[in-house]
C-alpha positions as CSV (number, residue, x, y, z in Angstrom):
1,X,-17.3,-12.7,-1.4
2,X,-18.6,-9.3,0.1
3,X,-16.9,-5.8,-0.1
4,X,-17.5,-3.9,3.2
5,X,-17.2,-0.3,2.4
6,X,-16.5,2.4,5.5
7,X,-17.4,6.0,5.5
8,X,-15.0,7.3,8.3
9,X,-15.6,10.0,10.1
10,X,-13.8,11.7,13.4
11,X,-16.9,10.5,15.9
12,X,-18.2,7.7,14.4
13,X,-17.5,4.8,11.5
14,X,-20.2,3.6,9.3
15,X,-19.7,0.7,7.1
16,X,-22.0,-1.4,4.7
17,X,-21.6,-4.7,3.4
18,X,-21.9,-5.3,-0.6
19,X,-21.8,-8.9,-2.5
20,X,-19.5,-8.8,-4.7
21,X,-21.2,-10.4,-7.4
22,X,-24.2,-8.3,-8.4
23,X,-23.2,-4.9,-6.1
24,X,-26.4,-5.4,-3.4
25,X,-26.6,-3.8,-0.1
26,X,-26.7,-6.6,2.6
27,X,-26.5,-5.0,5.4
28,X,-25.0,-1.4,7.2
29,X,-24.0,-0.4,10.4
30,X,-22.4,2.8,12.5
31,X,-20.0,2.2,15.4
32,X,-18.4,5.0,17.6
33,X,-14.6,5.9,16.5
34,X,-13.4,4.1,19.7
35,X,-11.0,1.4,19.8
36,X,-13.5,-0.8,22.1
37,X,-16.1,-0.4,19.4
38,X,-13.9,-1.9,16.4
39,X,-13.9,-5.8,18.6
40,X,-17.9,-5.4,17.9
41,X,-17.3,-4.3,14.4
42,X,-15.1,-7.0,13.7
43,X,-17.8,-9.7,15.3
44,X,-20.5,-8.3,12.9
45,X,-18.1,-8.2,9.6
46,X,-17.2,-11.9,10.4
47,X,-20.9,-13.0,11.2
48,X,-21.7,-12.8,7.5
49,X,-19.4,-15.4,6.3
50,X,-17.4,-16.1,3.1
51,X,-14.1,-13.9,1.9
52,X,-14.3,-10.4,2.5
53,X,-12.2,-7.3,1.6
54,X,-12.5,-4.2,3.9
55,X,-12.4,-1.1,1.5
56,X,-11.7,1.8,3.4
57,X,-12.2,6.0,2.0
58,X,-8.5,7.2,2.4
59,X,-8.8,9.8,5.2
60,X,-5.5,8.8,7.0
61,X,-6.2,10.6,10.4
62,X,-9.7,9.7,11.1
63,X,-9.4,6.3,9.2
64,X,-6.0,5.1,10.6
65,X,-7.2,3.7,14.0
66,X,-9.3,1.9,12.3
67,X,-7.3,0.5,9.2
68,X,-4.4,-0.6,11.8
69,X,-6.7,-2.6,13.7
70,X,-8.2,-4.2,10.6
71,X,-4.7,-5.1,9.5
72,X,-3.5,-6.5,13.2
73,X,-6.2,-8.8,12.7
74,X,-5.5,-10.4,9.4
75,X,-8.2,-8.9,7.8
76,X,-8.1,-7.6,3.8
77,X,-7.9,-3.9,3.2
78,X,-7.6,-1.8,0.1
79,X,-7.7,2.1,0.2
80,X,-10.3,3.9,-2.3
81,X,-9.5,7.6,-2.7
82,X,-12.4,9.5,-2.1
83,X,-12.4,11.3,-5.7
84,X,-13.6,8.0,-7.0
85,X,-17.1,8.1,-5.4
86,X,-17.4,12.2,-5.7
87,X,-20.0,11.7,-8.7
88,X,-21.5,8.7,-7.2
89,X,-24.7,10.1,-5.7
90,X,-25.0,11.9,-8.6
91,X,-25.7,9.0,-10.8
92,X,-26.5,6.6,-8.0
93,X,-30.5,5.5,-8.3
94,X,-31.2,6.0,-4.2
95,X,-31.2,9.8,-3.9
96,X,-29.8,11.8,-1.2
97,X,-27.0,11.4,0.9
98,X,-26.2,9.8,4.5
99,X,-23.3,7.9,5.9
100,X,-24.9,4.5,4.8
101,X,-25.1,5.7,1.6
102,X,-21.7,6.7,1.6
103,X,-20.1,3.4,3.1
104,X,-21.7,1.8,0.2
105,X,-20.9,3.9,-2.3
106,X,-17.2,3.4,-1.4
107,X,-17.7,-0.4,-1.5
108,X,-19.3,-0.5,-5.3
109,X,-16.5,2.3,-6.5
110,X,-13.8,-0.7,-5.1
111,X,-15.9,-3.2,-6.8
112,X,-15.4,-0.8,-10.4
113,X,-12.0,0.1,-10.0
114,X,-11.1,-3.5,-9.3
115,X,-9.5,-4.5,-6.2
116,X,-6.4,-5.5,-7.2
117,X,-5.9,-2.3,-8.9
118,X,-6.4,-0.4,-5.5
119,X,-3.9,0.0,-3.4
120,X,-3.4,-2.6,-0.3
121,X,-3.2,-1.3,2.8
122,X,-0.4,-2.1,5.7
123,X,0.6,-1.7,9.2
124,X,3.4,1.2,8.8
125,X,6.9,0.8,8.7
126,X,10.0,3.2,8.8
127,X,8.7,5.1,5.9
128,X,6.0,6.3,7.9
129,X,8.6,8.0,10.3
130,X,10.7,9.0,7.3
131,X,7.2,10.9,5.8
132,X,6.6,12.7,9.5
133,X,10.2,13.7,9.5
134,X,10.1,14.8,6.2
135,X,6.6,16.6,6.6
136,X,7.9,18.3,10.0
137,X,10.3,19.6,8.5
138,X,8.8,21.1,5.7
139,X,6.1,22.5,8.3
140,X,9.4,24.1,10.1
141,X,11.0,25.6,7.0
142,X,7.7,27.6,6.1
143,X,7.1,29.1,9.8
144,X,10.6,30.0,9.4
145,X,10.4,32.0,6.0
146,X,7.5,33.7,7.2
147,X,9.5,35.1,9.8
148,X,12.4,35.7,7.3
149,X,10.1,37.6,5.5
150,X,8.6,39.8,8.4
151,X,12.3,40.1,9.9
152,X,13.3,41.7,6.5
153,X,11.1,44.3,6.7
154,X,11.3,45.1,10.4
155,X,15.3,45.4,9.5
156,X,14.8,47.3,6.0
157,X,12.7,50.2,8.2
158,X,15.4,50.3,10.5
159,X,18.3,50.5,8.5
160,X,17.6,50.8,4.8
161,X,20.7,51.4,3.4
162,X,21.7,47.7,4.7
163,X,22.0,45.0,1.6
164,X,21.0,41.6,2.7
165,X,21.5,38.7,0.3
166,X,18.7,35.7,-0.4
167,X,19.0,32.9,2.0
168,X,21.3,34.8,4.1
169,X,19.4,34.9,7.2
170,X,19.3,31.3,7.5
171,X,23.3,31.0,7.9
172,X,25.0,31.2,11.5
173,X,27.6,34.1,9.9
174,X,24.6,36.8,9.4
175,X,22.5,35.6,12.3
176,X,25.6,36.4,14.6
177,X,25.9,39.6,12.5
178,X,22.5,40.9,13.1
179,X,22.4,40.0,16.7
180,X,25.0,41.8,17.6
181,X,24.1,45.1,15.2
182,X,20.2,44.8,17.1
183,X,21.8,44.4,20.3
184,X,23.7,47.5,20.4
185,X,20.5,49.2,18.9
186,X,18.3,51.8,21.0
187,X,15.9,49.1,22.1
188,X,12.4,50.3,20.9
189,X,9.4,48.0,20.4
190,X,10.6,47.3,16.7
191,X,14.1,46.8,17.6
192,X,13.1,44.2,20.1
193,X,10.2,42.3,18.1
194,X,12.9,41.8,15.1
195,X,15.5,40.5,18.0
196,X,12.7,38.0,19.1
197,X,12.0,37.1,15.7
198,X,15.7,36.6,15.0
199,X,15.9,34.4,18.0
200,X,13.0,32.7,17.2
201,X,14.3,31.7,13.2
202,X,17.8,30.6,14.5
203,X,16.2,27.8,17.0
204,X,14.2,26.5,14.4
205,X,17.2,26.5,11.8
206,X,19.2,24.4,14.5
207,X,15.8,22.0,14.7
208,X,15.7,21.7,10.4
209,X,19.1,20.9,10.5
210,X,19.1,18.5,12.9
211,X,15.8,16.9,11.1
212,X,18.3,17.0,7.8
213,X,21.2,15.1,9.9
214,X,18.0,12.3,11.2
215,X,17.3,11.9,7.7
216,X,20.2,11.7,6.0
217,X,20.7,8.7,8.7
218,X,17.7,7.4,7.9
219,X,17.9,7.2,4.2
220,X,21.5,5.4,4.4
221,X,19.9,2.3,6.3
222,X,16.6,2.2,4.2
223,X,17.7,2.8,1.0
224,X,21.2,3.3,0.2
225,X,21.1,1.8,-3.6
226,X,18.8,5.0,-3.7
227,X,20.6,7.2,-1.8
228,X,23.7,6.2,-4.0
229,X,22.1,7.5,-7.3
230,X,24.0,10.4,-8.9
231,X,21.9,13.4,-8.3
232,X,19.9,12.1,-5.4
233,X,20.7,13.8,-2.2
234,X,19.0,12.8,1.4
235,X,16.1,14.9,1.5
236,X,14.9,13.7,-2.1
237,X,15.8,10.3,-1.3
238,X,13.7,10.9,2.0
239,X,10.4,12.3,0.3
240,X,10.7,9.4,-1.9
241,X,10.8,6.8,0.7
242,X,8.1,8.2,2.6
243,X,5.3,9.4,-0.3
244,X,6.2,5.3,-1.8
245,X,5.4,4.0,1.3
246,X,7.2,0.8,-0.2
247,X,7.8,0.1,-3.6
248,X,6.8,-3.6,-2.8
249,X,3.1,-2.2,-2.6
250,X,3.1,-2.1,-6.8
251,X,3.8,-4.4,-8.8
252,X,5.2,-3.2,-11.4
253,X,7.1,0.4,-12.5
254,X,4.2,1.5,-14.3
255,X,1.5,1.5,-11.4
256,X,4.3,3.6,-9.1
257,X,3.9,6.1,-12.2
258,X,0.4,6.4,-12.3
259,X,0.4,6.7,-8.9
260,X,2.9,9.9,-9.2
261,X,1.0,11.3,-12.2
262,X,4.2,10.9,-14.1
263,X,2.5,8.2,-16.6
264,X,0.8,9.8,-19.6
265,X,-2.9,9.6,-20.0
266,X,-4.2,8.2,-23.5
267,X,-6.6,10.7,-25.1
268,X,-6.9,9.3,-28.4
269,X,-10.2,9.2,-30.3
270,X,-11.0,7.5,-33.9
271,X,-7.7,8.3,-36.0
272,X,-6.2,10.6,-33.6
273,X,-3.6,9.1,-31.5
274,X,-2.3,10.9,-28.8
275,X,-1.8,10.9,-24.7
276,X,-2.1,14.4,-22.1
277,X,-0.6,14.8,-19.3
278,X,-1.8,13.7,-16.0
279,X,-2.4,16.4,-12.9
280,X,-3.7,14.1,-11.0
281,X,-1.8,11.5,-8.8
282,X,0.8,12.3,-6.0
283,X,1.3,15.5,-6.2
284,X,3.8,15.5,-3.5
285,X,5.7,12.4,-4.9
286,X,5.3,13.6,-8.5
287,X,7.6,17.2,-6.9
288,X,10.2,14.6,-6.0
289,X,10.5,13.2,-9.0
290,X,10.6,17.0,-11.2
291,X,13.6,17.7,-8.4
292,X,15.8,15.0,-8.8
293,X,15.0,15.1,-12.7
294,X,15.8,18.7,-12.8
295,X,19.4,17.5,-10.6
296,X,20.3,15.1,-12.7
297,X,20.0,17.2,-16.0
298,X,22.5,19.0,-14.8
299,X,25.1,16.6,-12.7
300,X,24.4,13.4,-15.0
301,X,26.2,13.6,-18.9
302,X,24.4,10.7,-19.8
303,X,21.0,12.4,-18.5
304,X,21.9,15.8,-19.9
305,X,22.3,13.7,-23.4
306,X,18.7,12.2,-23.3
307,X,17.2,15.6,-22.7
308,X,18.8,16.8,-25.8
309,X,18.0,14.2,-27.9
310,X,14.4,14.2,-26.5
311,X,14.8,18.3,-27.7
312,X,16.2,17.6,-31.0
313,X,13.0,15.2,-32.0
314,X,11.1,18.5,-31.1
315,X,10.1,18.4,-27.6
316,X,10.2,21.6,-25.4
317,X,12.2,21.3,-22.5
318,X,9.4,21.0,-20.4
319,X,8.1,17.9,-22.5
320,X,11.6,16.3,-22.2
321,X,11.8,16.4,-18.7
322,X,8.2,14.8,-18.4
323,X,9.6,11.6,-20.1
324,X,12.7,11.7,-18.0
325,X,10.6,11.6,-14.9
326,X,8.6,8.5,-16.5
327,X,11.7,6.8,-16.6
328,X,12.7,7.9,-13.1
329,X,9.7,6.5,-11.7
330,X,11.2,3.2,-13.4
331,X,14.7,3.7,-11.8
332,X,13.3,4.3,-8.4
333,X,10.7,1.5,-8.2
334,X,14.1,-1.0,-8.8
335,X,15.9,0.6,-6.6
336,X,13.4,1.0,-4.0
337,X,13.2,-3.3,-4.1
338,X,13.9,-5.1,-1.1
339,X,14.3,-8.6,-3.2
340,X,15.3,-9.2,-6.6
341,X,12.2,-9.5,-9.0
342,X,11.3,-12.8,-11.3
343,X,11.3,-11.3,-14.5
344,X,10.3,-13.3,-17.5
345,X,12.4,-13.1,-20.4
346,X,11.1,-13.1,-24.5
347,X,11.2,-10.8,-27.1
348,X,8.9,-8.5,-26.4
349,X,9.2,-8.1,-22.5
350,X,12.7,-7.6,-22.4
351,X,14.6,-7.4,-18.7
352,X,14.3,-4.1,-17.0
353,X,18.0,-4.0,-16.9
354,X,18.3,-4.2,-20.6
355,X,15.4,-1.4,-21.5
356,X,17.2,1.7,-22.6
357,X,17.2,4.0,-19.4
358,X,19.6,6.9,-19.2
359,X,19.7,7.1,-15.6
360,X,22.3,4.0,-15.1
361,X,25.9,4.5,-14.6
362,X,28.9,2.4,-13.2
363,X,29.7,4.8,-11.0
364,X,27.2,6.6,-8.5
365,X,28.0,9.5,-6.1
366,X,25.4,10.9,-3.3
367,X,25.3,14.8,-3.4
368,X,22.8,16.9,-1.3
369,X,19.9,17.8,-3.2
370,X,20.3,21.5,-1.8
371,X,23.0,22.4,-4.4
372,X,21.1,21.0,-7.9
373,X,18.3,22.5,-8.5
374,X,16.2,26.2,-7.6
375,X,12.7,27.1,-6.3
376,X,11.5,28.1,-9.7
377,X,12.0,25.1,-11.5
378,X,10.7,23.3,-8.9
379,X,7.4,25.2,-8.4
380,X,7.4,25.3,-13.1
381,X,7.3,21.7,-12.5
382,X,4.4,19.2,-13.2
């Protein structure tokens, strides 16, 4: 079996062939980043024979074009992030650096990771429009509070003595309100800048709302198990589906929660036994998990009970909610499933169903995500 590494780049690919067995280089070679070059690519992979897995460095938009076609063609892949080879040269006995080094560099960091610990690449489904949508949107909402923030103080030097409350410049009542005061204004250069940005911030609040509306839609055909969860509005639901990916992609709960960095990290040593908390993962996933944590504290009894209990052993708050998101990661992973799992049943693997987990209830409710939880808890979160 051979491990072909690729080190990806926007103008050209380079990839290098390792066995499997003992690690050796057998053999490298750089293509241009053109579709009509990946047929030749392909040719050469295949001319060396035997099983091979295509490990790729995770660079999504210059190693996409190249992952899809891989994939179309029935061929292996498994993504390695590219933190795992950042120390590689360092300790690696060929000095210096170059593509070819690179490419097989990635292929010996799959080989000691493990590939079935990595995870497997595959052609995109609707998550991947659910994670543009979601990711536009975002992208919209920060050009818009930039202007927010510029239109405040364009409107604060012309008319200080006027109050205007947080968030209000993103509803129809005081964008109708300030057009109409700016309107009747003497039209001087600041007068008409704030009316352009004014203009500007109410098309994109119609375009994040309408993103909101596409998602919501979205999230009810994908995943409405999830979408059904107390505390769990659309756009959480959304970021969830689309940083996931697919919850079929790991096999069990517990590889979804290192993947978030919601998984504690063991950091014991001789008699000391004790885990730290892990900053690393998906950051972005690992903020949809604090948010819908943070929501159902306060919308779900039974969830509001844990957190106490989890206070009254001696936990900060904080610490309490990092359990709850551990278990969160477990509740989404089920409910993220497509098909019912096998589970094997003995003492000491009991069902899923029948673990203690505070987030099931009989009865489940939708609620926009909007209305549970603020910035700052958010942004406290880890």
């Amino acid at each position: 079996m051979i491990v072909i590494g690729a080190d990806t780049h926007k103008r050209s690919h380079t990839v290098a062939a390792v066995d499997a067995a003992t690690g050796r280089l057998l053999d490298e070679q750089t293509i241009a980043a053109r579709r009509r070059s990946f047929d030749a690519l392909l040719i050469w992979a295949r001319g060396h024979g035997g099983e091979r897995v295509w490990a790729i460095e995770d660079c999504r938009h210059v190693s996409g074009a190249l992952e899809r076609f891989l994939l179309a063609h029935g061929e292996a892949v498994v993504r390695v992030a590219p933190k795992l080879t950042a120390g590689a040269r360092g300790s690696a006995r060929e000095l210096g650096k170059s593509d070819g080094i690179d490419a097989a560099a990635i292929a010996r960091a799959a080989l000691r990771e493990g590939l079935d610990r990595l995870p497997v690449a595959r052609l995109a489904g609707p998550e991947l429009e659910v994670r543009l949508l979601v990711d536009h949107r975002e992208r919209l909402i920060g050009q818009r509070t930039a202007l927010i923030n510029d239109l405040r103080w364009q409107l604060h030097d012309l008319w200080p003595e006027t109050e205007i409350p947080p968030r209000a410049l993103i509803r129809a009542h005081w964008q109708d309100r300030l057009a109409g005061r700016l309107a009747r204004a003497e039209q001087s250069a600041r007068v008409r800048i704030a009316r352009d940005e004014l203009r500007r911030i109410r098309e994109l609040t119609r375009a994040i709302n309408d993103l909101e509306r596409e998602l919501a839609k979205l999230t009810a055909t994908l995943a409405p198990r999830l979408l059904a969860e107390r505390g769990c509005g659309a756009l959480t639901a959304a970021k969830l589906i689309g940083e996931i990916a697919g919850a079929e992609r790991f096999a069990t709960d517990a590889k979804l929660a290192r993947t978030a960095g919601s998984a504690p990290i063991p950091a014991s040593s001789g008699q000391t036994h004790r885990h730290r908390l892990d900053r690393g993962g998906n950051r972005q996933l690992n903020s949809a998990l604090h948010r819908l944590a943070i929501t159902k504290g306060r919308l779900d009894p039974e969830t509001t009970a844990y957190l106490a209990r989890k206070q009254a052993e001696g936990k900060t708050r904080r610490e309490a909610i990092r359990c709850l998101k551990r278990h969160l990661a477990r509740r989404v992973w089920h409910l993220l499933q497509t098909r019912p799992r096998d589970h094997h049943h003995h003492p000491h693997n009991p069902h899923p169903a029948q673990r203690h987990d505070p987030l099931q209830h009989a009865d489940r409710q939708p609620r926009l995500d909007r209305e549970a939880t603020s910035v700052g808890e958010i942004r406290n979160g880890d």
